[in-house]
N, CA, C and O atoms as a DFTB+ gen file, in Angstrom:
308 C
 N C O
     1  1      16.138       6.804      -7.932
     2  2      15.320       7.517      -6.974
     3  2      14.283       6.555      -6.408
     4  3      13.446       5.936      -7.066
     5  1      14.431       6.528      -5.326
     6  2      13.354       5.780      -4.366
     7  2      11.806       6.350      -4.612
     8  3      11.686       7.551      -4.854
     9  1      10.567       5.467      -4.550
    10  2       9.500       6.208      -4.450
    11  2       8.309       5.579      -3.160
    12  3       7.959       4.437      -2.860
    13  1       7.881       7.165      -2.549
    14  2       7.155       6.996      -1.519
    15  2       6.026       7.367      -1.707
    16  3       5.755       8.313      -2.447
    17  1       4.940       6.497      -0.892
    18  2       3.469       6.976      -1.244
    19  2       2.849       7.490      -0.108
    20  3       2.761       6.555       0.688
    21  1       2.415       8.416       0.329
    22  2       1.713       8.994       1.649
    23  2       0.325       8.600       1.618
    24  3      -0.426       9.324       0.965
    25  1      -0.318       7.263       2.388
    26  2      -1.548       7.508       1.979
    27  2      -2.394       8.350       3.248
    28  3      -1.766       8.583       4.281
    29  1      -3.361       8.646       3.169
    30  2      -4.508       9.543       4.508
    31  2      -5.577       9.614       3.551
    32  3      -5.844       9.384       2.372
    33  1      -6.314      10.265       5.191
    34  2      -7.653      10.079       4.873
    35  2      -7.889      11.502       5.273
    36  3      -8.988      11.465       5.828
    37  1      -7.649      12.188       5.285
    38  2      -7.940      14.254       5.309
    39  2      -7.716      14.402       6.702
    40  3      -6.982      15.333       7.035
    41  1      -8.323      13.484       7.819
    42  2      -7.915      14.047       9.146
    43  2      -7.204      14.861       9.785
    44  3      -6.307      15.331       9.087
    45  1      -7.235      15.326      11.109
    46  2      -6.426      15.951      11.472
    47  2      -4.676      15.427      11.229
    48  3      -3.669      15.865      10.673
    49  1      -5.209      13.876      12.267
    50  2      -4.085      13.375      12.763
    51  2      -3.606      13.057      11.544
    52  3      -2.386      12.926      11.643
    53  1      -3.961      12.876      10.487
    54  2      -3.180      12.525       9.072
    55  2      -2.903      13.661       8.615
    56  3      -1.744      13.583       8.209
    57  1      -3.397      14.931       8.402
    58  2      -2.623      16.279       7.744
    59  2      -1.776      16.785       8.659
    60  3      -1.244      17.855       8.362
    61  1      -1.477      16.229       9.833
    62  2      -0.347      16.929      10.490
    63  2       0.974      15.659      10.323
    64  3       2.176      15.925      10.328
    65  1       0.447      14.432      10.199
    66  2       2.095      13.419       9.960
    67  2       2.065      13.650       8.262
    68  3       3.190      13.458       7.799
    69  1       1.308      13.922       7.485
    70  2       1.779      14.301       6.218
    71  2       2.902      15.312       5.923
    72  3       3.851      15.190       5.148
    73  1       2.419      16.804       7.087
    74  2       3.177      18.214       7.315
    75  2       4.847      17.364       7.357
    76  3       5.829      17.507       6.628
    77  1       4.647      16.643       8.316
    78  2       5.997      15.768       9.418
    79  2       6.472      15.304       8.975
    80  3       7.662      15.485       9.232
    81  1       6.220      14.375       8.012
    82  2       7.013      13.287       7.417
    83  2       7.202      13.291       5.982
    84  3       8.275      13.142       5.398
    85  1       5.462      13.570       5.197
    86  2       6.177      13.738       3.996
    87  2       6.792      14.291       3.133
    88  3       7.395      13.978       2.106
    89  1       6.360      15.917       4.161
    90  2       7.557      16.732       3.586
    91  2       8.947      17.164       3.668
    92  3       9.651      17.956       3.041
    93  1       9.162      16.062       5.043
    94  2      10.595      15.651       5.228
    95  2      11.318      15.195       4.485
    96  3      12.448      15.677       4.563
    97  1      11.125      14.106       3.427
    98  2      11.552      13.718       2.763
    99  2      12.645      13.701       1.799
   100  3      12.212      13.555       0.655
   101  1      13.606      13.775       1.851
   102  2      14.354      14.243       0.560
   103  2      14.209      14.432      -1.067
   104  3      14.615      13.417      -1.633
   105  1      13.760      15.409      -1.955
   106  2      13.399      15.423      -2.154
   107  2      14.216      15.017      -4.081
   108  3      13.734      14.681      -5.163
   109  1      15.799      15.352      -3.491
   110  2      16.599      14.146      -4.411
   111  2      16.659      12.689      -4.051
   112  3      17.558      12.042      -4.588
   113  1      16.092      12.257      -3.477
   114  2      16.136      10.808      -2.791
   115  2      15.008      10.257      -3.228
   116  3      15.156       9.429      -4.126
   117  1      13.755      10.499      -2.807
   118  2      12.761      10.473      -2.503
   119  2      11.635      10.609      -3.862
   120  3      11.705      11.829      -4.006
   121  1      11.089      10.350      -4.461
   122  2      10.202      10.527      -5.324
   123  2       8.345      10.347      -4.257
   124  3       7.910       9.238      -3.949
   125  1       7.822      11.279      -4.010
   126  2       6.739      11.179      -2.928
   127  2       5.122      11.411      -3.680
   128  3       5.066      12.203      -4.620
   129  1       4.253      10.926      -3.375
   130  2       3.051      10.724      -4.343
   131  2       1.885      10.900      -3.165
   132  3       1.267       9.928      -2.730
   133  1       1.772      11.592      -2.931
   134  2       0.240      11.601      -1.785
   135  2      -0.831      11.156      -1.803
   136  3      -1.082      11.611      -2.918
   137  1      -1.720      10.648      -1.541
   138  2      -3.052       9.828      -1.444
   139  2      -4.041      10.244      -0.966
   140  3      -4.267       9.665       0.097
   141  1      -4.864      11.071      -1.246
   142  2      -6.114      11.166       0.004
   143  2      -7.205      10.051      -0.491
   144  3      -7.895      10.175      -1.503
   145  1      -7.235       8.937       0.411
   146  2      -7.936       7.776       0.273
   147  2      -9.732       8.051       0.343
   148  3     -10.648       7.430      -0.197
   149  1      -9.738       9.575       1.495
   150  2     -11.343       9.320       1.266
   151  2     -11.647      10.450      -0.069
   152  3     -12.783      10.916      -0.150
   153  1     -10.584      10.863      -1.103
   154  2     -11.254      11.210      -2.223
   155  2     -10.932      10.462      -3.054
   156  3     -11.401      10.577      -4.186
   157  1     -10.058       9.498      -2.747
   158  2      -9.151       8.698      -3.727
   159  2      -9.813       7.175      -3.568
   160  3      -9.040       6.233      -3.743
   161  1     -11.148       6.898      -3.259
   162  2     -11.747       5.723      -2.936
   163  2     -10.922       4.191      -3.534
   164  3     -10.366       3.303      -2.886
   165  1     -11.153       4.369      -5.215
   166  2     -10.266       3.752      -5.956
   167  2      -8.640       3.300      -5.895
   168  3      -7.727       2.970      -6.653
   169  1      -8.809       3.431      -5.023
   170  2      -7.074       3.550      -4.692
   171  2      -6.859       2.877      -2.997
   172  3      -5.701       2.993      -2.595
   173  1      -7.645       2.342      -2.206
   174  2      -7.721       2.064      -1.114
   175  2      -7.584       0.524      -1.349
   176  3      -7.322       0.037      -0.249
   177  1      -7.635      -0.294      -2.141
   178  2      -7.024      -2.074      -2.732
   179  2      -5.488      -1.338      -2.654
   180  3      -4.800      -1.519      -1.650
   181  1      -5.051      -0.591      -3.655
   182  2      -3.623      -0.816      -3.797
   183  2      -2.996      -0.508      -2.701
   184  3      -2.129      -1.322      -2.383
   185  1      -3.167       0.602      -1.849
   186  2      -3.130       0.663      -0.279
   187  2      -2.937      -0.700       0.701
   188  3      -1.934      -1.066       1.314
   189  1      -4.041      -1.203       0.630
   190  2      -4.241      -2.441       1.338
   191  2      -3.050      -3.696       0.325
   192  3      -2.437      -4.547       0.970
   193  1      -2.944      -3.644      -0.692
   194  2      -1.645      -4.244      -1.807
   195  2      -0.126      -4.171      -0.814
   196  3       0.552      -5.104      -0.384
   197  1       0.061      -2.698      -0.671
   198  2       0.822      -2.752      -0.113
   199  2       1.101      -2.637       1.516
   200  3       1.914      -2.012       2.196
   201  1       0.039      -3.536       1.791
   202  2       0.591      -3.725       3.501
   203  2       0.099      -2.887       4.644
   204  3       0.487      -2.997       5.807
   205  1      -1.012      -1.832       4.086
   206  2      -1.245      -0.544       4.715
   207  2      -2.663      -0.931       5.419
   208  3      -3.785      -0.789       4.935
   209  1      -2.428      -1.281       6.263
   210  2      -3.687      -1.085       7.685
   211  2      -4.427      -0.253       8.165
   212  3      -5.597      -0.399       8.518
   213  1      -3.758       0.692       8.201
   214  2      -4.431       2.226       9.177
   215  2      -3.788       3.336       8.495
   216  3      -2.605       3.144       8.216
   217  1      -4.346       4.574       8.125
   218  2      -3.968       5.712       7.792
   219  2      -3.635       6.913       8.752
   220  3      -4.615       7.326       9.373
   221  1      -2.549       7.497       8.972
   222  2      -1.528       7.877       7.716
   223  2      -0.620       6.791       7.873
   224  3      -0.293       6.201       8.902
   225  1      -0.260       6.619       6.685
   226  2       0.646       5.598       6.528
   227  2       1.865       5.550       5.065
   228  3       1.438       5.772       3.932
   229  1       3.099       5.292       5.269
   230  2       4.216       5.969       4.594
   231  2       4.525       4.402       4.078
   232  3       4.614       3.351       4.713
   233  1       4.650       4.706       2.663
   234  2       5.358       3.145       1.928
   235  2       6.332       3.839       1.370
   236  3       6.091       4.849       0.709
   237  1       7.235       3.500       1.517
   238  2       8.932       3.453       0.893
   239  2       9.746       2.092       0.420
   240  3      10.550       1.484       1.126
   241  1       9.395       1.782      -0.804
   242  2       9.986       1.339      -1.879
   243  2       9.625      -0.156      -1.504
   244  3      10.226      -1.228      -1.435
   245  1       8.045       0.420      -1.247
   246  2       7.117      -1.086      -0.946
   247  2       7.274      -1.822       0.374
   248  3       7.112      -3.041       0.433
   249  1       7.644      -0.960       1.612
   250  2       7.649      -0.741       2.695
   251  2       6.883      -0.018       3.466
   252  3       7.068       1.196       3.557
   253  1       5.473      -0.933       4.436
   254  2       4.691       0.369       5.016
   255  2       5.271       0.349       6.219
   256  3       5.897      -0.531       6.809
   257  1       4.898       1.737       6.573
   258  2       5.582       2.179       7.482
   259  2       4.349       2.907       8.345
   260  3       4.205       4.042       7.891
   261  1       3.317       2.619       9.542
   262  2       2.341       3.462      10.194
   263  2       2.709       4.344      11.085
   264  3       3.384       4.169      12.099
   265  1       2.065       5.653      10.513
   266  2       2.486       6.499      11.553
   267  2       2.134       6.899      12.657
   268  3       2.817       7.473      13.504
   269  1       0.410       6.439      12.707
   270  2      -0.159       6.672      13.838
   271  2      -1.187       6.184      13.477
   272  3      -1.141       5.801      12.308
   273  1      -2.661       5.934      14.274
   274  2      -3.703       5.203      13.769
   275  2      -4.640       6.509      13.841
   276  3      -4.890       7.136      14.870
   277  1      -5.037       6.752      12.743
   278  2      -6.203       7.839      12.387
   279  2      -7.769       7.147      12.152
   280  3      -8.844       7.217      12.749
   281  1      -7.184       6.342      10.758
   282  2      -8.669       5.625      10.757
   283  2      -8.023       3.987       9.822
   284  3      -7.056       4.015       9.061
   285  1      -8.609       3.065      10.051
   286  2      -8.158       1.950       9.857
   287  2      -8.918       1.781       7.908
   288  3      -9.907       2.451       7.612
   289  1      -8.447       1.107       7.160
   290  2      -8.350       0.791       6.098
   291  2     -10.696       0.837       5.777
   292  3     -11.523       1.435       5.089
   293  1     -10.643      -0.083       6.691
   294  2     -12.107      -1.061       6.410
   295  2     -13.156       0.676       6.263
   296  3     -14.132       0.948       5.563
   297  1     -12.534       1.339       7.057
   298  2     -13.012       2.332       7.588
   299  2     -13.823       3.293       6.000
   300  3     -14.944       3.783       5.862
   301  1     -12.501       3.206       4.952
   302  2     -12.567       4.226       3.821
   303  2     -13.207       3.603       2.685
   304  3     -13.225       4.151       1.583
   305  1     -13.624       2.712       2.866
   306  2     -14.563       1.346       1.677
   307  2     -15.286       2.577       1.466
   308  3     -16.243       2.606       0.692
């Protein structure tokens, strides 16, 4: 099973590509882990670890993937 991490920051534009995408997901395929970065402060290095610039943003099996620009990384320090 593949695993995906959804990270965001509560926004609009991030709780509606979360709705979109991460619950698209397959959910035999897919192993999916959600992030809210501005409660999840601690967790915004491993974010940035894996490649993640701007939130919402979809990593699949250490692949980021941006979905749209909500708020940029520096932003959630």
């Amino acid at each position: 099973m593949s695993k995906a991490i959804f990270f965001h920051a509560g926004c609009s534009v991030c709780v509606a590509a979360e709705q979109q995408f991460a619950t698209a997901l397959d959910p035999a395929r897919y192993q999916v882990e959600v992030v809210h970065l501005g409660e999840q402060k601690s967790r915004v290095a491993e974010a940035e670890r894996l490649g993640v610039k701007s939130v919402p943003a979809l990593v699949i099996d250490g692949q980021p993937f941006h979905i749209n620009f909500g708020a940029a990384l520096d932003a959630l320090r």
